[in-house]
C-alpha positions in Angstrom: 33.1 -32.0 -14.4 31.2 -29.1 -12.2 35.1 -28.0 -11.3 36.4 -27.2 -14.6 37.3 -23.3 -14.9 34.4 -23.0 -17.6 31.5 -24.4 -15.7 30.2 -21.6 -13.6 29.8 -19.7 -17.1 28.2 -22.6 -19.0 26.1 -23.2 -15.5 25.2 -19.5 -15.9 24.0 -19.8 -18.9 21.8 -22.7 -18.6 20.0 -20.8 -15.8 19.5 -17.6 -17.6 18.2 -19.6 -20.2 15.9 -22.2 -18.3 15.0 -19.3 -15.7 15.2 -15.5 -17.8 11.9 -15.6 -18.4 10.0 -16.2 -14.9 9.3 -13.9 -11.6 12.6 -12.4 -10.2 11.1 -14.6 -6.9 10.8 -17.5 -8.8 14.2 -16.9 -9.9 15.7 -16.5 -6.3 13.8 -19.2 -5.5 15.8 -21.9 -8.5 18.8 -20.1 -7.4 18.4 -21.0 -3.6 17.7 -24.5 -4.5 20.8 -24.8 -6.9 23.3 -23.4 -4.5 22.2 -25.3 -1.5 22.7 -28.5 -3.7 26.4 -26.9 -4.7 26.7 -26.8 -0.6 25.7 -30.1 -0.3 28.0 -31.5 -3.2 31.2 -29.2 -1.7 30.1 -30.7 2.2 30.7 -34.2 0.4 33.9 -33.4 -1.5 32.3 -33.9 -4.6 33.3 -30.5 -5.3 35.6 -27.9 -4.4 34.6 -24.8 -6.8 31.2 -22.8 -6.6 29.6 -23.0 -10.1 27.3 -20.8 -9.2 29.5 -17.8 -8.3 28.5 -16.1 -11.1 25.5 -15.7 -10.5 23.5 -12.9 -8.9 20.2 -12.7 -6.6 17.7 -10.8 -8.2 16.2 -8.1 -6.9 12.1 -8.5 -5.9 10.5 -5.9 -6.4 7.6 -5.1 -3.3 4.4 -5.3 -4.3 2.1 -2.8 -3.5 -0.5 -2.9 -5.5 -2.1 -6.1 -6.0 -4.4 -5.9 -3.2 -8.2 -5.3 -4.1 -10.0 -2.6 -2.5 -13.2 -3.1 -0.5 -15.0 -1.1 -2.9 -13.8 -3.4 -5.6 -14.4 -6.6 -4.2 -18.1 -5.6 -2.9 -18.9 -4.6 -6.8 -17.5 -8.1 -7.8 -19.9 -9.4 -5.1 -22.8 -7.5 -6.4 -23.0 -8.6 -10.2 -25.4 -10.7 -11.3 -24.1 -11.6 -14.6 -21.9 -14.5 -13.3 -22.3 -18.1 -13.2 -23.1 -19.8 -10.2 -19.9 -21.7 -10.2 -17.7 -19.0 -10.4 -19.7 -17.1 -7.9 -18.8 -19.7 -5.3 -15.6 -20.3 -6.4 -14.7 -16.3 -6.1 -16.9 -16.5 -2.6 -14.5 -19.3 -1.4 -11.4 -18.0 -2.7 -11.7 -14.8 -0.8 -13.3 -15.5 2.4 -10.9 -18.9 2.8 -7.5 -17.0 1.7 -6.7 -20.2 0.6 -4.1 -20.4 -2.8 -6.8 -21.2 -6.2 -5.1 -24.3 -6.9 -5.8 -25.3 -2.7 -9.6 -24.7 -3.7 -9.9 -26.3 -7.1 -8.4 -29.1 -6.1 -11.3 -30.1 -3.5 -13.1 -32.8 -3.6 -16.9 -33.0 -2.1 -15.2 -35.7 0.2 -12.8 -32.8 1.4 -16.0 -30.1 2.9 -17.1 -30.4 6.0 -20.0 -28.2 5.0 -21.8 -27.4 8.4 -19.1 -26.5 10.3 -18.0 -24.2 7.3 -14.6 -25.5 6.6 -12.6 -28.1 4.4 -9.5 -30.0 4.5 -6.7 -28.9 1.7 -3.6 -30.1 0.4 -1.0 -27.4 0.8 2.3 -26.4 -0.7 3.8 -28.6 0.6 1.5 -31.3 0.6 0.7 -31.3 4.1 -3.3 -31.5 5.1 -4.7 -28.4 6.2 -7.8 -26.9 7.2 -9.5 -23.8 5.8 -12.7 -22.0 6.6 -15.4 -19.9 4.8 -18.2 -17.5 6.0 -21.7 -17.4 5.5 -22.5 -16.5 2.0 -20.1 -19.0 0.6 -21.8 -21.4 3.0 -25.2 -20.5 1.2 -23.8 -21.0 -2.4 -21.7 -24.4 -1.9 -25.1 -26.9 -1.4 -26.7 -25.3 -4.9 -23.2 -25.9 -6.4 -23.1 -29.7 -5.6 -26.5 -29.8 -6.5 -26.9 -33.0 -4.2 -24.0 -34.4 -5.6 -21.9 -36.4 -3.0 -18.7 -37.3 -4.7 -16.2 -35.9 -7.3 -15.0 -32.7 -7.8 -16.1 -29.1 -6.2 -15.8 -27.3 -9.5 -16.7 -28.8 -12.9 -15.8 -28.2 -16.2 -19.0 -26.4 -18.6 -18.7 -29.5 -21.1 -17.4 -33.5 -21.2 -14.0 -33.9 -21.5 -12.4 -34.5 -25.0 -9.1 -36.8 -24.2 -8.7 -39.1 -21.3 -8.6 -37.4 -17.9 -7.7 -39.4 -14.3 -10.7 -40.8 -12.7 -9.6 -38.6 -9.2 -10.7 -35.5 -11.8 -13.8 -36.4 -13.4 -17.1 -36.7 -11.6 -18.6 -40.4 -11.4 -21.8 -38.3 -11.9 -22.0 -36.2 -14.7 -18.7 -37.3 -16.3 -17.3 -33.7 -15.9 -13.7 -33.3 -15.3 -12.5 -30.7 -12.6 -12.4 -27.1 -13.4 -8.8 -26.4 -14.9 -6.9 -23.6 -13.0 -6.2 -22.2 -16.6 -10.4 -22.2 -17.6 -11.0 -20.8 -13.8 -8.4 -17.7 -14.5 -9.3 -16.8 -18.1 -12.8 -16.4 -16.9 -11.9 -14.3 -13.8 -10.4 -12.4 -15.9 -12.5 -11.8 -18.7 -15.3 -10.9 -16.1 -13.1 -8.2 -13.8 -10.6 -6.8 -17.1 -7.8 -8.1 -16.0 -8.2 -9.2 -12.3 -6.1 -12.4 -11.3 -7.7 -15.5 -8.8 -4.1 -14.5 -7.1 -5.8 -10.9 -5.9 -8.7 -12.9 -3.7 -6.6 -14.1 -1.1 -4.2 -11.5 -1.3 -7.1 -8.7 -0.4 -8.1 -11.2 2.0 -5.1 -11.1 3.9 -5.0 -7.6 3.7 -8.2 -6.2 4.5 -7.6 -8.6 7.8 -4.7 -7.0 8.6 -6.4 -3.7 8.0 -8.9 -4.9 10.5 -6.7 -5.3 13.1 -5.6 -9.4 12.8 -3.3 -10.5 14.8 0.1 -12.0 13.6 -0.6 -15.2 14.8 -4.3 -15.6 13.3 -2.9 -14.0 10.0 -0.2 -16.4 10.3 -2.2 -19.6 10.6 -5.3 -18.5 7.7 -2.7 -17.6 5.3 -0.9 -21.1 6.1 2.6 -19.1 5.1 5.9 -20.7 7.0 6.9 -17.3 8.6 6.4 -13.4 9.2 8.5 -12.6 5.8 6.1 -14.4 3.5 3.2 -12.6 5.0 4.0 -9.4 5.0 3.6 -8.2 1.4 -0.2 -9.8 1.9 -0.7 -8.0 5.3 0.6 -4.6 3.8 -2.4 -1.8 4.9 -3.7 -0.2 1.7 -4.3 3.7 0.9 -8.0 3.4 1.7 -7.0 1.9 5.3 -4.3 4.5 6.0 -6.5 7.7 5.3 -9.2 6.3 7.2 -6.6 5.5 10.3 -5.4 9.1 9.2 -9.3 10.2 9.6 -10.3 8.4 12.5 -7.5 10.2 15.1 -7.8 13.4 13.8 -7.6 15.4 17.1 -10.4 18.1 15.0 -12.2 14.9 14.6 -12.5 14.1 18.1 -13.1 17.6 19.4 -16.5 17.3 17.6 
């Protein structure tokens, strides 16, 4: 069926349709998937056309701008209009680089709290590590509030429907904090901010700071160089102050 002479137009369609809408990378993402299972299906003989000939990469655009300044994240550390909750969860986001849906999905079971570090599920569902600094450290304890099991993050109120015992505490009856809930509110408080910026700014103000590959490589968990490097891109502020710093007037003085 994938052979007759109208498929690649009818398979065309069904992607522009099912995938118009999302990220050009989350586009060339479906379409790297789809055409290695064509491969696959032609490496078998179950097919001899390309259905998805018709199709054509999209063009990522780099991103830039995403990053956070210091400036910006210190001001978002020094308000004190903001829950504790999300306080720690912002702390943790940044200082781990860790993906928000790595960090909301923590259990207390998962934190190995004194030697400042917890055990994730990743992308790809491996077990990894991450690890946090000291003022994350200092708000985690008065987040669990001496709770030992359950969730990290809570919900503000009692569930409504049924939720999966693995996502409600066995304490307060709270369900985990939604990735949805955790977003709206980091945005609401910051105009527009996403969770998405902490760990990018984290990787980059690290790279600013003179990271190695390697180092940068391992916190970020990515699989190679290419992912990192629109995280470990140096920002404006970085560049004048490298600009600054070996001025040859400068040193003179």
């Amino acid at each position: 069926m994938l052979d007759k002479a109208r498929t690649a137009k009818q398979v065309g369609g069904w992607f522009h349709r099912r995938y118009g809408q999302t990220a050009p990378a989350t586009r060339v993402r479906q379409l790297a998937i789809l055409r290695s299972a064509c491969g696959f299906w032609r490496r078998c003989a179950w097919l001899v056309t390309d259905p998805t000939s018709g199709l054509e990469r999209p063009p990522v655009p780099l991103d830039r701008t995403r990053a956070l300044t210091r400036e910006q994240i210190a001001s978002l550390w020094r308000r004190d209009d903001v829950a504790l909750r999300e306080r720690a969860l912002w702390r943790l986001l940044y200082e781990t680089a860790a993906r928000a849906n790595e960090i909301l999905s923590l259990d207390i079971e998962d934190l190995d709290l004194p030697n400042k570090r917890a055990r994730v599920r990743s992308k790809g569902g491996a077990s990894e590590w991450v690890f946090w600094q000291t003022r994350a450290a200092l708000l985690l304890p008065r987040l669990l509030g001496g709770r030992t099991t359950g969730p990290v993050f809570l919900a503000d109120r009692q569930p409504t429907q049924a939720v999966p015992t693995v996502d409600r505490c066995p304490h307060t009856g709270r369900a985990r904090l939604s990735y949805r809930r955790a977003a709206e509110l980091f945005s609401e408080a910051t105009k527009g901010w996403t969770l998405h910026q902490l760990r990018h700014s984290a990787l980059t103000h690290a790279a600013e700071d003179g990271t190695n590959t390697p180092i940068l490589l391992a916190r970020s968990r990515h699989a190679s160089v290419r992912s990192l490097e629109r995280y470990a891109r140096a920002g404006p502020e970085a560049v004048a102050r490298h600009v600054a710093e070996h001025d040859p007037a400068r040193r003179r003085h």
